[in-house]
C-alpha positions as CSV (number, residue, x, y, z in Angstrom):
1,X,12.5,-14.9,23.6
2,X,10.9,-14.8,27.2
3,X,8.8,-12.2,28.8
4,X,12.0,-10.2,30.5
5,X,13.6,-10.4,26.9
6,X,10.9,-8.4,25.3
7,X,10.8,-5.8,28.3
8,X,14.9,-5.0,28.0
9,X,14.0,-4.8,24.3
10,X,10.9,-2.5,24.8
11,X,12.3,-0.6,27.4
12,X,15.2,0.5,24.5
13,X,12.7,2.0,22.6
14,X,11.9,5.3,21.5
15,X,9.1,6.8,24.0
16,X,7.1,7.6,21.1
17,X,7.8,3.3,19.9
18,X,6.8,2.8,23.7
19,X,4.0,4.5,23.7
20,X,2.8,3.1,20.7
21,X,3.5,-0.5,21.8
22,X,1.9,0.3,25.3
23,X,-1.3,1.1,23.0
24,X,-1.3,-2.2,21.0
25,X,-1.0,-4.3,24.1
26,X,-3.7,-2.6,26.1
27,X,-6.3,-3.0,22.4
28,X,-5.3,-6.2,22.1
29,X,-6.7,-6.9,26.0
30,X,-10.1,-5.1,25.2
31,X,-10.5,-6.5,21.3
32,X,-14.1,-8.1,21.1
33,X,-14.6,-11.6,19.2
34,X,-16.0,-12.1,16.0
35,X,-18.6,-13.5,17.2
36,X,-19.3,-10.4,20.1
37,X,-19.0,-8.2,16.7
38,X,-21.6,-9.7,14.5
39,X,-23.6,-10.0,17.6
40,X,-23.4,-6.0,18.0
41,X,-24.2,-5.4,14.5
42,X,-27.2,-8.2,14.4
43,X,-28.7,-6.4,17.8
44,X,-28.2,-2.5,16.0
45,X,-29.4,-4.0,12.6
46,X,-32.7,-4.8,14.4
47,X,-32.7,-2.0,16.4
48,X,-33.1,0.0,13.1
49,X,-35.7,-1.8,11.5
50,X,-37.7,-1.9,14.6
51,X,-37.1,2.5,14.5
52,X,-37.9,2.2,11.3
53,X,-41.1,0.0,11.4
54,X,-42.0,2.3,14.3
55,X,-42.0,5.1,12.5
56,X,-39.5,6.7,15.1
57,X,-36.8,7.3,12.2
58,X,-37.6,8.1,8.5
59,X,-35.1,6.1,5.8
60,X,-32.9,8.6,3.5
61,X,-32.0,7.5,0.1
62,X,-28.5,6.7,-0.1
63,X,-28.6,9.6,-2.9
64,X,-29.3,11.9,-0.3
65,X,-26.3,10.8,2.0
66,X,-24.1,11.1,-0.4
67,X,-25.2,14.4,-1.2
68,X,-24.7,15.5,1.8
69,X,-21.8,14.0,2.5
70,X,-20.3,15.7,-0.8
71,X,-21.3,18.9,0.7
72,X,-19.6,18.4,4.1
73,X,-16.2,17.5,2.3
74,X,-16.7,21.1,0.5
């Protein structure tokens, strides 16, 4: 199937299908790598020991998040 294929096809669609298509495409033009991804979470990983180290943030027990979370879902 070649690219003016796909567009008649599309173009049949629902404009709720279209829109969701439309959506796809334009994610799948802005999706990082795996390798930007791990690099995000290695750069915020260290960026939260550093706060931590710092004494800028204080740790909470995972206990404690999950209490809290429990209480928001109330």
């Amino acid at each position: 199937m070649n690219l003016k294929q796909i567009e008649d096809e599309a173009l049949h669609l629902s404009e709720e299908e279209r829109a969701a298509l439309a959506q796809k495409l334009l994610l799948s033009l802005d999706a990082p790598t795996m390798d930007e991804i791990e690099e995000d979470w290695l750069m915020e990983a260290r960026r939260r020991a550093r706060e931590l180290d710092e004494g800028i943030v204080q740790p909470i027990s995972a206990e404690e998040v999950r209490k809290k979370a429990r209480a928001l879902l109330r």
